[in-house]
C-alpha positions in Angstrom: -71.3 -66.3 -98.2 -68.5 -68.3 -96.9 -69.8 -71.9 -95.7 -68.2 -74.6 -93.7 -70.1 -78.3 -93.5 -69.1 -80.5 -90.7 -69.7 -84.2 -91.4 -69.3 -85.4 -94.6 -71.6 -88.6 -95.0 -74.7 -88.6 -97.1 -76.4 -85.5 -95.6 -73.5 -83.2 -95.0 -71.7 -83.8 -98.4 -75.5 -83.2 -100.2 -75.8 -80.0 -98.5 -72.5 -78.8 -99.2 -72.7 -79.7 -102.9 -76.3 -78.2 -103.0 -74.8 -74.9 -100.8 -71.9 -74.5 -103.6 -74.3 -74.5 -106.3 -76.1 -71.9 -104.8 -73.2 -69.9 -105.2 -71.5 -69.9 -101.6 -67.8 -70.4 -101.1 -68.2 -74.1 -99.2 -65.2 -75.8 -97.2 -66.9 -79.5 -96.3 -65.0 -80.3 -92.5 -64.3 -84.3 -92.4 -62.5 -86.1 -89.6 -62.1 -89.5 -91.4 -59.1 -89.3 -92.5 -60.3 -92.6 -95.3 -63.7 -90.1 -96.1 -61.7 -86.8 -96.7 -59.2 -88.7 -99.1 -61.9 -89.7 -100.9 -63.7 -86.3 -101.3 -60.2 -84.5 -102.2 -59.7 -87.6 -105.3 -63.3 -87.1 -106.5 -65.0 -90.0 -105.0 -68.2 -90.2 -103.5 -67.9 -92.7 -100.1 -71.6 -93.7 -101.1 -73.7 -93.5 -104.3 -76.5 -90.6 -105.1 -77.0 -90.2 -108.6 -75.8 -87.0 -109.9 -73.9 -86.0 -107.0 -70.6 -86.9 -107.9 -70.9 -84.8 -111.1 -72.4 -82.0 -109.2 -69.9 -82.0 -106.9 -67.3 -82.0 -109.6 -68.8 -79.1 -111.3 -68.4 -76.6 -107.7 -65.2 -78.1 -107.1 -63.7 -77.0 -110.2 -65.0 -73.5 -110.0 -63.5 -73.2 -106.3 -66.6 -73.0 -104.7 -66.4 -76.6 -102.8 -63.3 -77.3 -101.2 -62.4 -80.2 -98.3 -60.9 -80.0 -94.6 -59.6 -82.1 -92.2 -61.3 -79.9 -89.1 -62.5 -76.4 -88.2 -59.1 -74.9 -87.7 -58.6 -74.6 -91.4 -62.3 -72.8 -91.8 -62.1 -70.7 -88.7 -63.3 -67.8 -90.7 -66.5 -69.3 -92.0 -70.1 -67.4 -91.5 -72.3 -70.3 -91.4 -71.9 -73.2 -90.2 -74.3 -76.6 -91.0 -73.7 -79.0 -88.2 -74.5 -82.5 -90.4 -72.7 -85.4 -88.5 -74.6 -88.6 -88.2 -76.9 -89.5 -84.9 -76.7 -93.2 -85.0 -78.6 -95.6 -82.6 -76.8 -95.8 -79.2 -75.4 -99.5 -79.0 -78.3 -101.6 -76.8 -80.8 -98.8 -77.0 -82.9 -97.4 -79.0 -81.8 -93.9 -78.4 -79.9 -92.0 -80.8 -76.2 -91.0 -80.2 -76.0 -87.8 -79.8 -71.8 -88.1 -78.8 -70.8 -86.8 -82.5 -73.4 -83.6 -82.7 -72.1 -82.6 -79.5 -67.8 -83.1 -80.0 -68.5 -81.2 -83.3 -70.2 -78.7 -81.5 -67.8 -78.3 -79.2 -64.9 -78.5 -81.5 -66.7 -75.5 -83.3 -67.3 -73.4 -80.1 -63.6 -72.9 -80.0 -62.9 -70.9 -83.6 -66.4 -68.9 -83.7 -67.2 -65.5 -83.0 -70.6 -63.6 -81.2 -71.3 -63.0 -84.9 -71.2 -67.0 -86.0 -74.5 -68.6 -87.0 -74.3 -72.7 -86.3 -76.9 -74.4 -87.8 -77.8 -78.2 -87.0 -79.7 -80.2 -89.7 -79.0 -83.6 -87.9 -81.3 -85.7 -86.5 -81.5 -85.8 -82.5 -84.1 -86.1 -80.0 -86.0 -83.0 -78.7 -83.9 -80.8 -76.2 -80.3 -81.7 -77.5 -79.9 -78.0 -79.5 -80.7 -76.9 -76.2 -77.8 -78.4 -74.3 -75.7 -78.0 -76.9 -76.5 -74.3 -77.4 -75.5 -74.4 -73.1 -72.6 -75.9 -73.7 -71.4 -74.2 -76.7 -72.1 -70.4 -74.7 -69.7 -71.7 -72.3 -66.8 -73.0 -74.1 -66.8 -69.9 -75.8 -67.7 -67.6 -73.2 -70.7 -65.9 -75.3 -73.9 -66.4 -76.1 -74.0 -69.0 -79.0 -76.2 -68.4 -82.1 -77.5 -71.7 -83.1 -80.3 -72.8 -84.7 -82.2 -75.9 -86.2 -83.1 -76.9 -89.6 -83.9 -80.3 -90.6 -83.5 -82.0 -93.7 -86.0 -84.0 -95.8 -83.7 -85.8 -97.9 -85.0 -89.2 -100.6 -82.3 -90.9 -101.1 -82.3 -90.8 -105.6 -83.4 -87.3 -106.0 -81.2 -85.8 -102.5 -79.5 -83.0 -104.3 -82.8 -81.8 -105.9 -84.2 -82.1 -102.4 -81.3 -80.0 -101.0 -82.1 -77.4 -104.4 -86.2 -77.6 -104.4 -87.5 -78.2 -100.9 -90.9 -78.0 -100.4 -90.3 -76.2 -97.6 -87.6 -74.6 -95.0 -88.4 -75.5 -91.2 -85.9 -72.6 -89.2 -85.8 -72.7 -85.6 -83.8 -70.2 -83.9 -83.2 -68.2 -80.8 -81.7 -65.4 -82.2 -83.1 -63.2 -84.8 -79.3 -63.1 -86.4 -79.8 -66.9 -87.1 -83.1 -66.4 -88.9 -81.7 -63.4 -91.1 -78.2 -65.9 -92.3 -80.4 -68.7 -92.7 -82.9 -67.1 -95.1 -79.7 -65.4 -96.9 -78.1 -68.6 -97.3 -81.6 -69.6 -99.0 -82.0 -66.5 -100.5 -82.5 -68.4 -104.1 -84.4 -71.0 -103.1 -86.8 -69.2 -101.3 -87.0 -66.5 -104.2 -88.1 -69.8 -106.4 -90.7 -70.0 -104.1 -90.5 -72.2 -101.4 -92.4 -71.6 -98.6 -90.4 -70.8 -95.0 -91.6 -72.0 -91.9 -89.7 -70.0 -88.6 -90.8 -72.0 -85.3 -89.1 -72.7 -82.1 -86.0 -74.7 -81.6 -87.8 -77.7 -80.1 -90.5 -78.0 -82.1 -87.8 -77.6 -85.4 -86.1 -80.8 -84.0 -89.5 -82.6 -83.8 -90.2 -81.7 -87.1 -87.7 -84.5 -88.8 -88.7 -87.0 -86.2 -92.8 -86.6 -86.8 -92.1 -87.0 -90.6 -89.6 -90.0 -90.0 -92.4 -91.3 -88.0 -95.1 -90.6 -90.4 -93.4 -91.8 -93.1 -93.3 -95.2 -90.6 -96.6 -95.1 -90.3 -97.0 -94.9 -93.7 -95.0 -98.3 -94.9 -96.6 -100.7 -92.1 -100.2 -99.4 -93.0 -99.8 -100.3 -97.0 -97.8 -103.4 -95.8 -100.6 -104.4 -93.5 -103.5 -103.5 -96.6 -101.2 -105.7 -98.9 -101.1 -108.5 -96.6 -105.4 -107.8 -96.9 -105.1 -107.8 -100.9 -103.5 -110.5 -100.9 -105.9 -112.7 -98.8 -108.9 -111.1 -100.8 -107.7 -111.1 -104.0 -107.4 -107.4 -104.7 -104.8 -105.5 -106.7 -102.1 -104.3 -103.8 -100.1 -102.4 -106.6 -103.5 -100.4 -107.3 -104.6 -99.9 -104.4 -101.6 -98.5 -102.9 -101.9 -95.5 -105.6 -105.5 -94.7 -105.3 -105.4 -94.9 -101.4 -102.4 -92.0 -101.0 
């Protein structure tokens, strides 16, 4: 399957990396004209070990190639939507402005038969408006769908290769049937797939962001307990999860 990645930071350059391994024919889409350098000398723009050697690997077998923007991978199947969703400046919201110019951007090279796939991070009800506004720049009914990552950073490549599971929200039927081809490997190693509804897909990444919060000031608060009783925080951290 030919691939393309928009948004090469630490997520989208992961999943292309990962998505070349698998075997697919990957062209990683990069606007930063500093990042794309990088990525054709070699370079990572961040650390992740093993990465850069993985990515090495695909590269030189053909499978991973780099682009400056969609007009040069106009004839992709799939497409991962991974630009970053950074916090708005003096808010607390999350800027959406980069999910939705890629978007957009992509609405003008696709065809009815085009899967999108986003895997960033955004608040509930923006695949929705960007689905709208896709369908209308390109005067058809877009296919996209949701699927979140659950990347650590250390091990984010074999978190890319061995999920332990596949969240897929989608519209379309089409969406569901690329998606699980795309996976086809993975989820013949037997990772489990979960097929829900666009919104609650997005909310998926946001409840485990927010879990994972929950998580960190609960043992922080029992340490700050250990500590004024005496008792081992270390130990009590790994029998308590």
């Amino acid at each position: 399957m030919r691939v393309g990645v928009i948004g090469l930071g630490y997520l989208g350059v992961t999943h292309a990396v990962a998505m070349a391994t698998l075997g697919h024919e990957v062209v990683g889409i990069e606007a930063s004209p500093d990042r794309l350098g990088l990525l054709k000398a070699g370079k990572l723009p961040f650390y992740e070990p093993g990465l850069a050697e993985a990515m090495a690997g695909v590269v030189a077998k053909g499978l991973l190639s780099f682009e400056a923007s969609v007009d040069a991978a106009s004839d992709c199947e799939l497409y991962f939507l991974c630009v970053g969703t950074p916090q708005s400046s003096g808010s607390n919201a999350a800027d959406t402005s980069f999910v939705f110019a890629a978007g957009e951007d992509l609405a003008k090279v696709v065809s009815s038969s085009t899967v999108v796939v986003g895997r960033s991070t955004v608040p509930v009800g923006t695949a929705a408006n960007l689905q709208k506004k896709m369908s209308k720049i390109a005067g058809f009914d877009v296919k996209l769908a949701w699927n979140p990552e659950f990347l650590r950073e250390g091990t984010a490549l074999e978190d890319s290769l061995k999920p332990d599971r596949i969240v897929i929200g989608a519209w379309h039927k089409e969406s569901v049937e690329a998606l699980r081809g795309c996976y086809e490997k993975i989820i013949a190693a037997g990772t489990p797939v979960i097929e829900a509804d666009v919104a609650t897909a997005e909310l998926v990444k946001v409840a485990a962001n927010a879990f994972l919060a929950t998580k960190v000031s609960f043992i922080n608060a029992m340490a700050e307990v250990a500590e004024a009783s005496g008792a081992d925080a270390v130990s009590l951290a790994v029998r308590s999860f």
